[in-house]
Structure formats: structure tokens, C-alpha cells
C-alpha positions, 0 to 999 in steps of 0.5 A, a space after each residue: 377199778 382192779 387198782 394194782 401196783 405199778 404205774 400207769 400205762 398200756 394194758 393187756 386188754 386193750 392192746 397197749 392202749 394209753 390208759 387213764 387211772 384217776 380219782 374223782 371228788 365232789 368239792 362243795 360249793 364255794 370251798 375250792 379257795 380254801 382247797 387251794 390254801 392246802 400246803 400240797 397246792 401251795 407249794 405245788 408246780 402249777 400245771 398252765 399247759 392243762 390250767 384254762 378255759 375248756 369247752 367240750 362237745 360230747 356226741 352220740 346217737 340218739 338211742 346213746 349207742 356209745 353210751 350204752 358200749 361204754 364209750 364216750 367220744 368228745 372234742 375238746 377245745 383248750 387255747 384255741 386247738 382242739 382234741 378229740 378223745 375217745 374212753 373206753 371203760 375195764 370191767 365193772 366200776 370201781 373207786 378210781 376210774 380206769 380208762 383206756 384213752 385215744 387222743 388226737 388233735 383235730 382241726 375244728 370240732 368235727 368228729 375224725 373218724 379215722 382217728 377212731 382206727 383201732 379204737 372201739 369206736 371202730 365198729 360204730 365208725 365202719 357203719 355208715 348209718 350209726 356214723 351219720 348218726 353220731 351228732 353233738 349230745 351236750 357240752 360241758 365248760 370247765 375253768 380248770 386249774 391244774 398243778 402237779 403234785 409229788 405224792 408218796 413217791 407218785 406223780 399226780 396231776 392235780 386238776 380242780 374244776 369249776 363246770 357247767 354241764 348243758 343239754 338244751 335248756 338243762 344246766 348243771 353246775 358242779 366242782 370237782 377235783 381230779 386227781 390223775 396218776 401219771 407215776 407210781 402206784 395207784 393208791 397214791 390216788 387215796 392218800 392224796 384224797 385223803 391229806 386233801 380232805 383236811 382242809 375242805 370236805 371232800 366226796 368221793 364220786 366216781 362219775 365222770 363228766 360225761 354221766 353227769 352230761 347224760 344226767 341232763 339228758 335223762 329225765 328218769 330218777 337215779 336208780 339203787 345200786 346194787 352189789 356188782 359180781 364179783 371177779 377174781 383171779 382163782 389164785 389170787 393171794 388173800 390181799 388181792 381177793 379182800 381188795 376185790 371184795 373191799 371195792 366192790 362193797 364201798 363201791 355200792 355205798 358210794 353209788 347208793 349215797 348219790 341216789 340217797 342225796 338226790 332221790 331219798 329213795 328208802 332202797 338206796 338206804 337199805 342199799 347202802 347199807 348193805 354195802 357196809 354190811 357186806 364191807 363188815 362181813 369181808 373184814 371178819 372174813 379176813 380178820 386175820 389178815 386186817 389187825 392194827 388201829 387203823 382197822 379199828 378206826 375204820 370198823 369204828 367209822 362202819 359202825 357209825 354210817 350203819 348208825 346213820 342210816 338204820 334209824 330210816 331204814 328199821 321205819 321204812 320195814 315197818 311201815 313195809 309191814 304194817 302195808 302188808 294185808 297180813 300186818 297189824 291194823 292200826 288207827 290212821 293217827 297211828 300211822 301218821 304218828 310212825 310216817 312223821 318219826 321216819 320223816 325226822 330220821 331221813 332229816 337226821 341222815 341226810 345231815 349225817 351225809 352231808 357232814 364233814 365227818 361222813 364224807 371224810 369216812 367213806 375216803 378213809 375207807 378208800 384209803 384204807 382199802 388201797 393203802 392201809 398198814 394192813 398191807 405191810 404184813 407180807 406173811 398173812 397176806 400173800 397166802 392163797 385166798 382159797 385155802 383161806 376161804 376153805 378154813 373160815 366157810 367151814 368153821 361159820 357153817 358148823 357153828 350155823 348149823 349146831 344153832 340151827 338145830 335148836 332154833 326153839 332153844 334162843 331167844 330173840 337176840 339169839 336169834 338176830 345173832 344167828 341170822 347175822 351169821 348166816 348174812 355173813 356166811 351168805 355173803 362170804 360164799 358171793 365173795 369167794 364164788 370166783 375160787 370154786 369153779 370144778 364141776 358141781 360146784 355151782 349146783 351145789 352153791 346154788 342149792 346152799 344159798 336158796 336153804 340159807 336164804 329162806 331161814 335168815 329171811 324168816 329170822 329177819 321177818 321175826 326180827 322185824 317184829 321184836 325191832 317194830 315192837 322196840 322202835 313204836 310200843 305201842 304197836 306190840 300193846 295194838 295186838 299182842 296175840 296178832 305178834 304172838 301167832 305171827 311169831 310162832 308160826 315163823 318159828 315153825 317155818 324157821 325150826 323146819 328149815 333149819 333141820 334142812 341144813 345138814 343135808 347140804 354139800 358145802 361147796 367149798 370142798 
């Protein structure tokens, strides 16, 4: 979500539509009682209006037309009446949830079609085919226990949800928190999390109800995430732009981290951690703007997830290597060797994340992100990110290119540090892509990226083999003149794309 100041209410986009902004967590099971014992529930106004039983019908086609529009229609029932609720998604997914909302009470749990009048449901409703085709998808039952909290000046309404997804036989089981802004600004959400989290550990997850019912109905594995295009306002100040940019990369991790849990897919491992290095990259951008402990704090704690997770991912690109017809060959004890290695890293990470302390992390981040004191500096921040953008690409790209032109000149590590630079200068232009648009401008981009791309992908296969060569020794003692003849030959290739660069118009200008 685009968290912006101010309270919850209509929005341009939808015609005034009552919105809804809240924030999602994942409880662990049997920690909700120590979640209650929390001094902000304790002294909390219970809330027995919204407290109870729920049962909640959700429909759609069975192609899931409304789900695939972004919309999801339920009736809810909750002491003995019953309401129906219509939500439409703004845009791409962010760390809170923002929804427009449409209510109306119904007389049992058939679907009013008339309520729909105004809605996006609209179109699906005036199609007597697609409304007859609207029929109950699963159900979710939910023992809910609601208070509302008094947050930084905000007004929450504070909802802890025991659940029970169903879809035919399919069950699923879940807690979770709810956090719903009624008053004030949206980062109270954060905030709120983050006091929270001190008494249990809690996961930020941005999925609704509605997901995980329709998780049930696909049979499919989760896919890898990743990074969303990034949009924003050409004039937006530095603060806005690096917020934009600071959801989108946590956003990645925490949508890679759920298909990592599940799936221990090695490319929701690369995916989440090139979110971090994206959220690293957007931080050095604007690293003028973002001083202060809590800064450093939070680069610390970027630093220990990279940890985490590169021990699994440098053996996943090796094994990637050593499949490839052009990799060293090796005795199959070998390979068996390196397999049983990458088996223990993914132990060691699927701890690490399920630990209390990643999961506090990722809300610091978020809390950060919204909230932080680096916002408190008004001067820094509320310059435009354009002029901002214009200094900082222009200073990385001399000193990539004075470096590129001397590739035969730098060690390994020199090297790795170089094609850090050109990942940081790559992303840097995605980034700020939304504050260039005259005409050329993406021809040029185009071209820049496609030059850029191809040298940090031959300095990343040349860092591959020196990483393959330091995690398993005896990989450089199998062949030595394979890893020599391999590496000269990227030099080669790398030394001739590097003397392209200074041909190229940055697009910033």
C-alpha cells in the first residue's frame, strides 16, 4: 500500500469509497494467550460489538473471475445477522493492506446483487451469465476477540483471530492479528506491531483471508516473488520516493519468506534475498537523507538476513554450475558431498526464520520504513527526488565506468566490488525510472541497462567460481586449468563490455 498521512477514508480512485487500511500478522500457535497479557491489550477497551463467532461464506466463478479482478465478495455472519462486504484492492500490494470496502446488511446468506450498484462488482452483477455463475467458493470460521487500542495518537481497532479455513475437504488452520486504522495516520499500524511483538513473536504477512481460502482451492505450489514496478509521482519529494521504494523491496522479502517456508524453493531464496539488496541499494541511494541509530540498527539487521540466507543460495549457484555441460566434472561423492552441505544450510535458514529474532527484524524494518526518525528531518527530506537522483546516478556511473575500463587491473575482490556497484547503479535506475519520462528517455534507459547487464553478469559468473572455489576446496584442486581457462575467457568477454560503457547517454540528463 502507498501509506500516506492522514486518516482513513474515501479515496479519489474510487469515488469516496470507505476504505479499509490494516495490517496483518501471523501469531504462532498457542501464543495468543501471552499476546493478551500485553499491557496495551490489558488495559485495552474490549471491543464485544466486533468479539465472537464469525462464519463467513466467500463466492465466486469457477474460472475465480472476482479473484483474478482483484475483488472478493463474502457474507459474513456474526450474532445471528448477516453482512455482506465487497473489497476491491489500490494497485499493487504493499506492507498494509488498503482496500476500498462496501457493506450492507443482508437478510440470510444469499448474495444482494443490488448492493453491488456502484461497486466493481457492478459489471459482474449486469452479466446474467457471470451472476448466475457466482456460487459459495469456501468458508472461513473465526473466534474473534476485538478491542480497540489508543496508538501514537491513532485509533485502532485491534482484532485477534483464531480461524479455520475450509474448501471441500481442505482445512486450514491459522491465527492471526489484525490491526485496522479507524483514526490517524497509518504508520501507527507499524508501531503498534512492533510494541506487540515484544511479547510474542509476530510475522508480518500481508495476506488476507480470502488468499489463504483460495490457497485451499489451488492445488498449485506458491510461486517466487518478484520485484513489482515501481510507481511514483515525478515530483514526489526524497521521502516519499525512498518510501515507495523501501515497501516495495520489503515487500518482495516478506512475499518470498512465505513461499521460502513452505516450498524451500532455492529461487524464493535468491528472491528474497534480492530484496534485501535492493532495500540496501535504496538506503545507500539515499543515504543522506537516512543517518541516525535507527539506521544503523536496521542496516545491521539487513546484514544478518543477507547472512542467513547466503550460505543456501552461494550452494544452490554452485550446484547450478557444476549441472551446466560447461562445469567442472566431478565424482559423484563429491556432488553428494556439496548436496548434503546445501541440505544443512537450508536447516540453519529455515531456523534462522522461524526465529523470534527474524521475525522481529522484518517488523523493524517496516516500522522503520513508516515511521522512523529519519523522517523527523524535514530539510533533507522533502527536497525533490529527481534533483536527488540526477547527483547520486551520476556520481555512481563515473566511477563505474573509470573501473570498467581497467577490468584487468583488479583483483577478485575488486572485481566483486565493482559489480556490486553496477547492481546498486542498476537498481538505482529501476528505482527512479518513474522520474525520467521525456522523450528518449526510455530508449536510452533501455540500452544502458542491457550494457550494464551483461558486464555484472560476467563479473557475477567470475565471482561464482572464486565463492565455488572458497565454499568447497577441493572443487579449484579437481581442475585447475578448467578455472583458469574459464576465468580468462569472462575476463575477455568482461574487458570488451566494459569499453562499451562510455559510449552510452545516461538517461537521467
Amino acid at each position: 500500500m502507498s501509506v500516506s498521512k492522514g486518516a482513513a477514508g474515501g479515496s479519489p480512485k474510487d469515488g469516496g469509497a470507505p476504505r479499509e487500511i490494516e495490517l496483518k500478522l501471523e501469531v504462532a500457535s498457542g501464543e495468543t494467550s501471552r499476546l493478551l497479557e500485553h499491557p496495551l491489550l490489558a488495559q485495552a477497551q474490549p471491543d464485544p460489538e466486533q468479539s465472537g463467532q464469525l462464519h463467513a461464506v466467500y463466492f465466486d466463478t469457477p474460472d475465480l473471475a472476482l479473484r483474478h479482478a482483484g475483488l472478493s465478495l463474502r457474507v459474513r455472519r456474526r450474532n445471528g445477522r448477516h453482512v455482506q462486504t465487497i473489497k476491491a484492492e489500490h494497485g499493487a500490494r504493499g506492507l498494509a493492506l488498503d482496500r476500498s470496502e462496501w457493506e450492507s446488511p443482508v437478510e440470510d446468506s444469499a448474495i444482494d446483487f443490488d448492493a453491488a450498484t456502484g461497486t466493481p462488482l457492478a459489471p459482474f452483477a449486469a452479466d446474467e451469465a457471470l451472476r448466475g455463475s457466482i456460487k459459495p467458493a469456501f468458508s472461513i470460521e473465526t473466534e474473534r476477540r476485538a478491542f480497540m487500542v489508543r496508538h501514537d495518537a491513532a485509533l485502532v481497532e485491534l482484532a485477534l483471530d483464531d480461524a479455520k479455513a475450509r474448501a471441500g475437504s481442505q482445512t486450514l488452520r491459522f491465527a492471526e492479528l489484525e490491526l485496522e486504522l479507524k483514526e490517524g495516520d497509518p504508520s501507527s499500524l507499524f508501531t503498534l506491531a512492533l510494541d506487540l511483538s515484544e511479547a510474542v513473536p509476530l510475522r508480518l504477512a500481508p495476506v488476507t483471508k480470502s488468499e489463504r481460502g483460495y490457497g485451499l482451492l489451488d492445488r498449485a505450489a506458491p510461486q517466487p516473488a518478484r520485484a513489482d514496478k515501481i510507481e511514483m509521482d515525478p515530483d514526489a519529494s526524497c521521502a516519499e520516493a525512498f518510501q515507495v521504494v523501501a515497501r516495495s523491496c520489503l515487500s518482495q522479502m516478506v512475499l518470498n519468506e512465505a513461499v521460502l517456508r513452505r516450498t524451500r524453493d532455492p529461487e524464493s531464496v535468491h528472491q528474497m534475498r534480492v530484496g534485501i539488496r535492493r532495500l540496501r541499494a535504496a538506503m545507500s541511494l539515499f543515504k543522506d537523507l537516512l543517518g541516525g541509530p535507527q539506521t544503523e540498527a536496521v542496516t545491521q539487521d539487513l546484514r544478518w538476513m543477507g547472512r542467513c540466507l547466503g550460505p543456501a543460495r552461494d550452494l544452490d549457484v554452485l550446484l547450478e554450475r557444476l549441472s551446466d555441460p560447461d562445469g567442472p566434472d566431478l565424482p559423484e561423492d563429491q556432488r553428494e558431498e556439496i548436496e548434503a552441505h546445501r541440505a544443512r544450510a537450508y536447516e540453519a535458514l529455515m531456523e534462522a526464520l522461524e526465529s523470534p529474532r527474524f521475525m522481529q527484524a522484518i517488523l523493524k524494518v517496516a516500522a522503520w520504513i513508516e515511521a522512523g526518525e529519519w523522517l523527523s528531518d524535514d530539510s533533507p527530506t522533502s527536497r525533490l527526488a529527481r534533483d536527488h537522483a540526477r547527483k547520486e546516478l551520476s556520481r555512481r556511473w563515473k566511477k563505474i565506468r573509470r573501473q570498467a575500463g581497467h577490468l584487468a587491473d583488479l583483483d577478485d575482490e575488486g572485481r566483486h566490488r565493482l559489480r556490486i556497484r553496477i547492481k546498486k547503479l542498476r537498481y538505482g535506475s529501476e528505482f527512479f525510472a518513474p522520474l525520467f519520462t521525456s522523450g528518449g528517455v526510455k530508449r536510452r534507459r533501455k540500452a544502458m541497462l542491457s550494457a550494464l547487464e551483461r558486464l555484472q553478469d560476467l563479473l557475477g559468473a567470475m565471482n561464482d567460481i572464486a565463492v565455488g572455489s572458497s565454499l568447497i576446496p577441493s572443487l579449484a584442486e579437481q581442475d585447475p586449468d578448467h578455472a583458469r581457462r574459464r576465468m580468462k575467457k569472462l575476463l575477455s568477454k568482461a574487458d570488451a563490455a566494459g569499453r562499451d560503457l562510455p559510449a552510452l547517454k545516461p538517461f537521467w540528463k
